[in-house]
C-alpha positions in Angstrom: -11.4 11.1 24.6 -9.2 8.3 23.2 -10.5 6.0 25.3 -14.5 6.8 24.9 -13.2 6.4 20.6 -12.0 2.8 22.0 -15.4 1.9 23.8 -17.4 3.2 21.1 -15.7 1.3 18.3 -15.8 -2.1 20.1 -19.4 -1.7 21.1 -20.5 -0.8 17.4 -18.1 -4.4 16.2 -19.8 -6.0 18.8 -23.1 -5.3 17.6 -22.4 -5.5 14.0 -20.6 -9.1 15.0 -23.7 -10.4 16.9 -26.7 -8.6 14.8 -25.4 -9.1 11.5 -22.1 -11.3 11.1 -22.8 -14.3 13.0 -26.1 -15.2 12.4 -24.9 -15.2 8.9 -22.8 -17.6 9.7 -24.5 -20.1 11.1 -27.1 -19.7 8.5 -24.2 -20.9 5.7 -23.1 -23.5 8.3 -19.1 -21.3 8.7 -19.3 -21.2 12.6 -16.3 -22.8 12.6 -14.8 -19.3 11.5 -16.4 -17.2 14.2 -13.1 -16.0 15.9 -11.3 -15.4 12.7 -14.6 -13.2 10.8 -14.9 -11.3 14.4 -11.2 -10.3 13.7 -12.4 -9.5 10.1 -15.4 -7.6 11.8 -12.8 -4.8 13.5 -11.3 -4.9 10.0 -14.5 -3.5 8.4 -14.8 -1.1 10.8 -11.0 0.3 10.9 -11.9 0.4 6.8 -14.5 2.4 7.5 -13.3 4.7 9.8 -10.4 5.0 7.3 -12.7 6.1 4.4 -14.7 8.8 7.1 -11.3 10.3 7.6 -10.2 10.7 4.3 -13.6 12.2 2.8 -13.3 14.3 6.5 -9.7 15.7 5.4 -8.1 15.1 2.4 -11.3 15.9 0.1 -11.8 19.0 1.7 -7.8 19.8 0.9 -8.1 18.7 -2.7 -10.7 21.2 -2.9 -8.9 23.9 -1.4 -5.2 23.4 -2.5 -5.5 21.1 -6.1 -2.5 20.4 -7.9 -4.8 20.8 -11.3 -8.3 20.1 -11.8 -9.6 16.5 -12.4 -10.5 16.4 -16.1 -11.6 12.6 -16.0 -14.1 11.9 -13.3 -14.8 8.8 -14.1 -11.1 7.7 -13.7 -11.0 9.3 -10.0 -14.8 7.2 -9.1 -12.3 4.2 -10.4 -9.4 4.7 -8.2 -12.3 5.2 -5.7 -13.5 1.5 -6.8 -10.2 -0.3 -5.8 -10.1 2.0 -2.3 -13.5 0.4 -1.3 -12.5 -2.9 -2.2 -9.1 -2.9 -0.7 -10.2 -0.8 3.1 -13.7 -3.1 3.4 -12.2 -6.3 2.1 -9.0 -6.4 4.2 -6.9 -7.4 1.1 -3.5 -7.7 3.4 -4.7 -8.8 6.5 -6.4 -11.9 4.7 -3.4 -12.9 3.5 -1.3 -12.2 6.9 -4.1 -14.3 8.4 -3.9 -17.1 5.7 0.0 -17.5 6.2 0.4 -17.0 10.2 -0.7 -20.3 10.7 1.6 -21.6 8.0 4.5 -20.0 9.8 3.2 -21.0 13.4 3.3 -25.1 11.9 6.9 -24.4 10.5 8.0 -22.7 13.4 7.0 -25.9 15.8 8.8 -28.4 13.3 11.7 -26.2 13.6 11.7 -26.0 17.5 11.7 -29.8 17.5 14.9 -29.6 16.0 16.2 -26.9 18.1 15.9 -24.3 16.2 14.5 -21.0 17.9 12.8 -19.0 15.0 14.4 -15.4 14.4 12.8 -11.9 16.3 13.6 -8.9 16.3 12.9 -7.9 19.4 15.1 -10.4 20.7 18.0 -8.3 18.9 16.5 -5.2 20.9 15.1 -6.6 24.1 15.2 -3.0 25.7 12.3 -2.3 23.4 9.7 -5.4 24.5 8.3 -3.1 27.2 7.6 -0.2 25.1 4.9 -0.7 22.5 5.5 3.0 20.9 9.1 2.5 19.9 8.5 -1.1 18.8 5.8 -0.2 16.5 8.2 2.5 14.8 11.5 -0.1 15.0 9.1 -2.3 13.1 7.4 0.2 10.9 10.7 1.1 9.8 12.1 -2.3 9.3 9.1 -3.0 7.0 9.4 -0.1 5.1 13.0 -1.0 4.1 11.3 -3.9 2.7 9.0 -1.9 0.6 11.2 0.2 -0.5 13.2 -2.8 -2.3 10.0 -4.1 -3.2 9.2 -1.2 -5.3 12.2 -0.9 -6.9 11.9 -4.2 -8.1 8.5 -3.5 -9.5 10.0 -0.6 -11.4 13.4 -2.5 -12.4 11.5 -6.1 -13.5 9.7 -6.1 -16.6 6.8 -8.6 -15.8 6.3 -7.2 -12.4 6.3 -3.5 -13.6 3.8 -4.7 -16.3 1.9 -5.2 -13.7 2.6 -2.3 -11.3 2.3 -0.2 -14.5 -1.3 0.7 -14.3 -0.6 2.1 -10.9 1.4 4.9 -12.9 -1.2 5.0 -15.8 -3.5 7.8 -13.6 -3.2 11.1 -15.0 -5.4 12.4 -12.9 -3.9 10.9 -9.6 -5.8 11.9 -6.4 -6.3 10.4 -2.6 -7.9 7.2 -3.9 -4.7 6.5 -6.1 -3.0 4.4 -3.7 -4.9 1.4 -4.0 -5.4 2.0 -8.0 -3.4 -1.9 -8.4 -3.4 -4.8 -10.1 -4.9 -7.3 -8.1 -2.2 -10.0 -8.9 0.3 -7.0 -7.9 -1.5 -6.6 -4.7 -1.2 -10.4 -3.8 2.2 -11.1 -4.8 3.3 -7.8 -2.3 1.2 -8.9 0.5 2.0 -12.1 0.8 5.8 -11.1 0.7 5.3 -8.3 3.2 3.1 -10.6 5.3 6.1 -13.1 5.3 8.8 -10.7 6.2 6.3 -9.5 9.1 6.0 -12.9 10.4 9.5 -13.2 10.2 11.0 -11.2 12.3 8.3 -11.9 15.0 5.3 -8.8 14.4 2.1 -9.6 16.2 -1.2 -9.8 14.9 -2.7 -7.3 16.5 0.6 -5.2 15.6 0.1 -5.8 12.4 -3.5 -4.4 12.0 -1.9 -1.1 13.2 1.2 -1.3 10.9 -1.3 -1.4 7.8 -3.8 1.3 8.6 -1.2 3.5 9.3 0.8 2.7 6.3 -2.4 3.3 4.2 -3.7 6.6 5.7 0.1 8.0 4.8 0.1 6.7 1.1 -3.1 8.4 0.7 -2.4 11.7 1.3 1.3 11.0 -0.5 -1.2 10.2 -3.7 -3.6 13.2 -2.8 -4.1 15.8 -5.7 -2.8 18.6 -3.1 -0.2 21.1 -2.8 1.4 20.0 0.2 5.2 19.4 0.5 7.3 19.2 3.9 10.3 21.7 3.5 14.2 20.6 2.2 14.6 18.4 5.3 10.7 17.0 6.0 11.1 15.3 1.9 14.3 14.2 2.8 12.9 12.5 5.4 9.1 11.3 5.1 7.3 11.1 1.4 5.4 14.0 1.1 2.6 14.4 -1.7 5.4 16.8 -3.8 8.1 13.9 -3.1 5.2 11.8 -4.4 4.0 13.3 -7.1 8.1 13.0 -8.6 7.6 9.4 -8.8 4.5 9.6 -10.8 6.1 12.2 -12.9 6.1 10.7 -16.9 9.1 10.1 -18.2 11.1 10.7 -15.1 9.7 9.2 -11.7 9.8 5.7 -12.8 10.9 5.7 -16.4 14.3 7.1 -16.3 17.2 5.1 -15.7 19.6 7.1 -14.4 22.8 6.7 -12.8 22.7 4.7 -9.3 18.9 4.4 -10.2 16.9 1.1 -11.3 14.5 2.6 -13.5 13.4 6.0 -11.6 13.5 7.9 -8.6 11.7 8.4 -5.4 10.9 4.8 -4.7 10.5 5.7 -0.5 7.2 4.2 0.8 6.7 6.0 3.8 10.3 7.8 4.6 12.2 9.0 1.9 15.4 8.9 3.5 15.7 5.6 2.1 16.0 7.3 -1.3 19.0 9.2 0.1 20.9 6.7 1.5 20.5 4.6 -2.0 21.1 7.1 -4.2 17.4 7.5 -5.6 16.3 10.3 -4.2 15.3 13.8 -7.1 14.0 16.3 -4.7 11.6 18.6 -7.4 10.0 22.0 -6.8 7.3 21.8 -9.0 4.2 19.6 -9.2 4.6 17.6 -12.1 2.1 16.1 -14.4 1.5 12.0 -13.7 1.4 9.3 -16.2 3.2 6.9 -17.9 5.0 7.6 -21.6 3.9 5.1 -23.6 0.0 5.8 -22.9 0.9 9.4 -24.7 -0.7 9.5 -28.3 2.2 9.8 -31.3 4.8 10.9 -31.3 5.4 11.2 -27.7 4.0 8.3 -26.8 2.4 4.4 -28.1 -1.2 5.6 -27.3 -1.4 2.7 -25.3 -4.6 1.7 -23.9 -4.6 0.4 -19.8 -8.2 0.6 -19.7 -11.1 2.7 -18.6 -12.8 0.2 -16.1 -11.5 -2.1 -13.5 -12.2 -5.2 -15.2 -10.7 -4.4 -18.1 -7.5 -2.4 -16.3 -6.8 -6.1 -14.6 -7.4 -7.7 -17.9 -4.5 -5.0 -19.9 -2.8 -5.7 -17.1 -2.0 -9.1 -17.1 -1.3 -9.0 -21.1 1.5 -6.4 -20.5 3.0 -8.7 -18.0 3.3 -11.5 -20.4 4.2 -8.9 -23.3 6.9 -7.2 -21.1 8.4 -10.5 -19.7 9.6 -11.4 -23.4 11.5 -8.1 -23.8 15.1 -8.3 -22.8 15.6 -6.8 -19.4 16.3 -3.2 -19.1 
């Protein structure tokens, strides 16, 4: 079965490659970039599939098990706006793409001096013949990263300027994920691409460290009541686990003790929260938002936009407005 899926998807890139893709280049005179777009090409198509399985499962579930019922439609087609943009265009994988030949220069000058550049496998060499536990020894490693990562976006005032309107969807559902500022989106890639490339993740590797990383944040953003027992949250984010972090006033707003400035800052396994001190493990299904887009007295009132143009545009003026405040 899995390998008839295989077949089928490289005969339909194929076809879309050679019917569609490359005459198009030639026509604009890029056939220079025929390898790198055919790589793009499987891209599309793993973005695609990605979009067919979400509509295929988690619509259906946020149907059947909501959380509450979307009051703002046009907010949810939004979020569905940036999903589109960020499954089709490949937003990550450009960037990992852009920088890998970077590294590949920097790692030749450094062999010339001598210098062997660091891998992890190399730390773990009883795991180079087993691709399943070097995908997860990597997936992990990675996701250490984002956890600090996100923490910093809640603890930096410019960056959570930024990372903000993220939070600013009260009606979060599957497509929430990829609700982000586009500068956001590029700072985090090209740091996550770097780490990858660090400690020695291939390509191809790569492609399936994403997707999978994706699929899981969207049903962690889904508008479903779906948790994974005491010890599943302690372990993986579930949508509950989620949904704690997107909570207003507490999830990312609260400073509490051990905390820099929330809870629940796990990307993919929460266990990270655990071991740092950040986990809050809720029973409820709370409200998402951020405070200061509450009207009077509970909140500023404060606009983050209706549209994606103008959410990028608000979002870029808070980073500058929330740079000059004195750290929190």
């Amino acid at each position: 079965m899995i390998d008839t899926l295989v077949n089928l998807f490289s005969t339909v890139q194929a076809w879309l490659f050679q019917a569609v893709v490359q005459p198009f280049l030639f026509n604009i005179g890029f056939s220079d970039y025929l390898e790198d777009v055919f790589d793009g090409t499987e891209w599309f198509l793993i973005g695609v599939c990605e979009l067919i399985v979400l509509f295929l499962i988690l619509r259906p579930l946020e149907a059947w098990i909501p959380v509450h019922p979307i009051t703002d439609k046009r907010a949810r087609w939004n979020d569905f706006t940036y999903t589109v943009l960020h499954r089709l265009g490949a937003f990550s994988i450009l960037v990992f793409f852009l920088i890998d030949p970077l590294t590949a220069k920097m790692t030749e000058l450094l062999h010339l001096q001598g210098v062997n550049p660091f891998n992890l496998e190399n730390l773990l060499p009883g795991i180079t013949d087993r691709p399943l536990i070097t995908f997860l020894v990597y997936l992990v490693v990675l996701d250490l990263c984002e956890y600090w990562y996100h923490r910093a976006q809640h603890g930096f005032n410019w960056m959570w300027g930024l990372h903000s309107l993220h939070h600013s969807q009260q009606n979060m559902n599957l497509w929430s994920d990829d609700r982000n500022h586009l500068l956001d989106d590029m700072i985090h890639d090209v740091v996550m691409a770097l780490v990858a490339l660090v400690i020695g993740v291939e390509p191809s590797q790569y492609v399936l460290l994403v997707s999978a990383t994706r699929m899981l944040q969207s049903l962690q953003h889904a508008n479903v009541r779906i948790h994974f027992g005491k010890l599943g949250d302690a372990l993986i984010v579930s949508p509950r686990y989620h949904r704690w972090h997107h909570a207003i006033g507490i999830g990312h707003e609260s400073k509490g003790k051990g905390t820099l400035g929330g809870h629940n800052f796990g990307v993919l396994f929460s266990f990270w929260d655990v071991l740092f001190g950040t986990a809050h493990f809720g029973k409820t299904f709370e409200h998402t938002g951020v405070r200061d887009q509450l009207p009077a007295p509970h909140g500023k009132a404060r606009d983050y936009g209706r549209g994606f143009w103008s959410q990028q545009w608000l979002g870029l003026k808070r980073m500058v407005e929330f740079a000059r405040k004195p750290s929190r």
